[in-house]
Each structure stands twice: as structure tokens, then as C-alpha cells.
C-alpha positions in Angstrom: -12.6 -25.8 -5.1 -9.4 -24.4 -6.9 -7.3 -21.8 -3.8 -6.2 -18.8 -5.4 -2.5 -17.8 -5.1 -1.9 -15.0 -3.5 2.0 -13.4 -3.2 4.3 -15.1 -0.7 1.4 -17.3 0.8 3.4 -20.2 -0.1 6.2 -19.3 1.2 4.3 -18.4 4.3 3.2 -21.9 4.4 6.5 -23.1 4.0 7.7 -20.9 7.3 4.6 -22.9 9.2 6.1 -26.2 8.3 8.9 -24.9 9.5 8.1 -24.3 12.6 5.8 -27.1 13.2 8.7 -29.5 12.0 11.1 -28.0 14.4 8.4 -28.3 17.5 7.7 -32.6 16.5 11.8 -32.4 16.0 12.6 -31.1 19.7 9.8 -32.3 21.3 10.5 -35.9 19.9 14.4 -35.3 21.8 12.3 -34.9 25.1 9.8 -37.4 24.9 12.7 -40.0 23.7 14.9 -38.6 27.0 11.7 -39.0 29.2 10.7 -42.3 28.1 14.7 -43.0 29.0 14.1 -42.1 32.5 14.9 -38.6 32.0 12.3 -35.6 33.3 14.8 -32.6 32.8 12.5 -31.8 29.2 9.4 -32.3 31.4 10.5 -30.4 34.1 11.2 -27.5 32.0 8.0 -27.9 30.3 9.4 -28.7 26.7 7.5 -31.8 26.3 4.9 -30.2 24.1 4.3 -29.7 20.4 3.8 -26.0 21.2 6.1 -23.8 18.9 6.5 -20.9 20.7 8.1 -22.7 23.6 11.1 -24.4 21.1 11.3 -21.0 19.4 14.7 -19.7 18.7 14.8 -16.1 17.6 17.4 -16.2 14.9 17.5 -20.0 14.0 13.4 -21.0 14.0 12.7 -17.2 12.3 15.1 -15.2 10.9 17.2 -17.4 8.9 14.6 -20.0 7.3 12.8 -16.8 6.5 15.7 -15.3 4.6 16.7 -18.7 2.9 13.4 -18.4 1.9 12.9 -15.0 0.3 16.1 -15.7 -1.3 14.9 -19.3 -2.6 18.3 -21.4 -1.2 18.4 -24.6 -2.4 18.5 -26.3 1.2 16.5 -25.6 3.9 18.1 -25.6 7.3 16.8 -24.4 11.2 17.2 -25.1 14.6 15.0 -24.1 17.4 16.2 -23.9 21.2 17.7 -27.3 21.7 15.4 -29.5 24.2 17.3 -29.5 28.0 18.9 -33.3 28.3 20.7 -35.0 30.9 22.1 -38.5 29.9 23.3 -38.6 33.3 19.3 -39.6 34.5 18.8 -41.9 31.9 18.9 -46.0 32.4 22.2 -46.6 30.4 23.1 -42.6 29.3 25.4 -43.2 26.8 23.1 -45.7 24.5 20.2 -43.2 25.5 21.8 -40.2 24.7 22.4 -41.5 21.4 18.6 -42.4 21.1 17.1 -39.3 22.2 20.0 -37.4 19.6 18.1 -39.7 16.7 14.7 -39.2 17.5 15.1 -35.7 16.5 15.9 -36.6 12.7 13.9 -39.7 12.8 11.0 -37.5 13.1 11.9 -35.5 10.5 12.5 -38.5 8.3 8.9 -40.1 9.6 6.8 -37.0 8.7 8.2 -36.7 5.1 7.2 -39.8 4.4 3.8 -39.8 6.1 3.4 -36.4 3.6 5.2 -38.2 0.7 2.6 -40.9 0.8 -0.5 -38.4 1.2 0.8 -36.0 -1.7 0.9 -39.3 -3.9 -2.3 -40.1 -3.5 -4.2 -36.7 -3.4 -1.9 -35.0 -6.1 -4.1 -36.6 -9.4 -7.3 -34.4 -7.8 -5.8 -31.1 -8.0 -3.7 -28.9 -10.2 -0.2 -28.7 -9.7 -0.2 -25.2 -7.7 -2.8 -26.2 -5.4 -2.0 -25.0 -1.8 -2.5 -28.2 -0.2 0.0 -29.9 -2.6 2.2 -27.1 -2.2 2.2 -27.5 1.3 2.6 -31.2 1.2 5.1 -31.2 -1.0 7.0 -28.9 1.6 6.3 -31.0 4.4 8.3 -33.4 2.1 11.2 -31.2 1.2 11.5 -29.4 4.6 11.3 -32.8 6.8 14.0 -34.5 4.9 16.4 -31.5 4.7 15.8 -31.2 8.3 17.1 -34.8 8.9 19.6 -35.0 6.3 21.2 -31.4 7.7 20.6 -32.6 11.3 22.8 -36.0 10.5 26.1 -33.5 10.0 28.5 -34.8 12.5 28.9 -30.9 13.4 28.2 -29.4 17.0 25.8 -28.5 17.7 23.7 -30.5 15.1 22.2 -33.9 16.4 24.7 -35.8 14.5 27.2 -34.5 16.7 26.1 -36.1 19.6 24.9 -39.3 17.6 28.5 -39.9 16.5 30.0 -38.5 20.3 28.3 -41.4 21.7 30.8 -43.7 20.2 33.5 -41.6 21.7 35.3 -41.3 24.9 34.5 -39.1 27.2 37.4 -36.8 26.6 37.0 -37.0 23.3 33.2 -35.5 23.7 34.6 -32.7 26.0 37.2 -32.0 23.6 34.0 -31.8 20.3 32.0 -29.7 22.9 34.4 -27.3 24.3 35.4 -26.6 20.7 32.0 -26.4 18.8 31.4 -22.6 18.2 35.3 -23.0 16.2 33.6 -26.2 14.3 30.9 -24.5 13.2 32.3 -21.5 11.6 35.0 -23.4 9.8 32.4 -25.8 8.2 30.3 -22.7 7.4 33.6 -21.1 6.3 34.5 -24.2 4.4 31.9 -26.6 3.6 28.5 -24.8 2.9 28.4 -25.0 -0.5 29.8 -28.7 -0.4 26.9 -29.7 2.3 24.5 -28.0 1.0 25.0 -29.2 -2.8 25.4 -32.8 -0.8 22.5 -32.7 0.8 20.2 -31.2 -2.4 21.6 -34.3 -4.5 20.4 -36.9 -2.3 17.3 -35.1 -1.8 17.0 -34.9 -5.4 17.8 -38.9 -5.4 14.8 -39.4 -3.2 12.3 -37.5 -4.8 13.3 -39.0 -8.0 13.9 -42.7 -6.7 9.9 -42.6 -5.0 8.0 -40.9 -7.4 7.3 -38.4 -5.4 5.4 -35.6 -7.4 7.4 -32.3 -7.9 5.1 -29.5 -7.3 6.9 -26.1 -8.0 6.5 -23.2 -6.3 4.9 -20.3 -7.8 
């Protein structure tokens, strides 16, 4: 049966992918870390898919929701970054670097898994049909999430993915410096990144067949 469309209900079901995206993303860092020997994300009880406890006020909320209501191009959001210690792990630099990708790999996994779903559902329903809507956000969401998360920029993941082929003093140098990194690639970059990242997004969509399903 055909869902009506009520005012900002997409977009409200964009904020829930969101935030379930973010939960799989961090939770995936702890679970990768744990099966690496190390418990700190246990101990701390992070290893769950429960959003409220990977919540972060101004990065899982505030921001998506005002990239939303102004309808950015990208899509971008962090949530409170899952407590690691390399240091416990069998061989903590190579597992660093694994628990850093599992975060975007998950990303990357559940757009797919909702790419594939949307293409086969999307020739039963109209094209403003909530659940393609929602699938189709699943899509967009999960691969911006990856594709922004692969920034060699602390404190994104790719930071630490690329830091693992570094010395140590070259990490504590990245580290000590981050807050400085960040502004001057907000500062400097944004538009660049974020025009980046919407092309090969773009590319994707385009290169699968994935159906586009526009927002109302």
C-alpha cells in the first residue's frame, strides 16, 4: 500500500540512518579491537549496536541535522569515537590499522547490502515510496560515511589507517597537532572534499545502476 508523505519524514528517516550507521560504524572499531585481543571497548561497554551509547552531541545530532535541513551535497558525522588500545592487541600496529578499517568497511558493506535490496524492490513501488527513500539513503549515507571517513585527517579513521605506516614520532607529531589539521582542511579544503567525495559518489551510483530516488 502506497505511504503518504508527510513534511520532513524523509528527512527524519534520513537522521535514523544516520545514527544507526554511526552505531554499526563504531561498534564495528570495538568488535574488530576485541576480536584483536583488545577488551578496553568491552570494558566500557561500547560493544553494542545501541545508539545512545556512541552518541555525540554535536557530531551524531546537531550537524547531520543541519546538513540536512539545508540539503548539503555530502553527508558527514561522527559519534564518540570507540575507546582502543593497540597496545593490548596481538601485533598493535597491524591491528590498529584493522580496527581503524573496520569502521568504513562497514559503511561500505551496508551500502551495498541496501544497494542490492533497493534494485531489486524499486520496480514494485513508485519512486517516493518511503522504503525506497530510505534505502536509497542507506545507500548515500553509508558510502559518504566511508568515503569521508578515508580522509587522512585526525581525527577521521583514515588518519589512523595511514599513521600506521608511520613512525611512532611521526604519529605523536599527527596527534598532538590534530585540532590545527582539522580546522585548516575545514578552512581550506571543504569545498574541494566535499565536491571530491559527491563525484565519486556520483560515479558509483551511476557505474551500478543503482536507482536514484529523489527526495521530496
Amino acid at each position: 500500500m502506497e505511504q503518504a508523505i508527510v513534511p520532513y519524514l524523509p528527512y527524519i528517516l534520513s537522521a535514523v540512518v544516520v545514527l544507526l550507521s554511526l552505531s554499526v560504524h563504531e561498534f564495528c572499531h570495538g568488535f574488530a579491537a576485541y576480536l584483536l585481543g583488545d577488551n578496553t571497548a568491552k570494558d566500557a561497554g561500547r560493544l553494542t549496536l545501541n545508539p545512545i551509547k556512541h552518541l555525540d552531541l554535536y557530531g551524531s545530532i546537531i550537524v547531520p541535522v543541519v546538513l540536512l535541513i539545508f540539503k548539503s551535497p555530502i553527508m558527514f558525522a561522527w559519534a564518540k569515537p570507540v575507546p582502543v588500545n593497540t597496545y593490548n592487541m596481538r601485533n598493535h600496529r597491524w591491528g590498529g590499522l584493522l580496527s581503524a578499517l573496520a569502521g568504513p568497511g562497514s559503511n561500505l558493506i551496508l551500502g551495498i547490502i541496501a544497494a542490492i535490496i533497493l534494485k531489486i524492490v524499486y520496480p514494485f513501488y513508485s519512486p517516493n515510496n518511503l522504503l525506497l527513500i530510505f534505502l536509497f539513503e542507506c545507500v548515500v549515507i553509508n558510502f559518504m560515511l566511508a568515503l569521508f571517513n578515508l580522509v587522512p585527517v585526525p581525527p577521521l579513521d583514515g588518519s589512523r589507517i595511514w599513521s600506521s605506516f608511520l613512525s611512532q614520532k611521526s604519529q605523536f607529531m599527527i596527534e598532538r597537532y590534530a585540532p590545527l589539521f582539522v580546522l585548516a582542511v575545514l578552512l581550506i579544503a571543504y569545498d574541494q572534499i566535499s565536491a571530491f567525495i559527491s563525484w565519486i559518489l556520483a560515479a558509483i551510483i551511476i557505474t551500478f545502476g543503482i536507482p536514484f530516488v529523489q527526495l521530496p
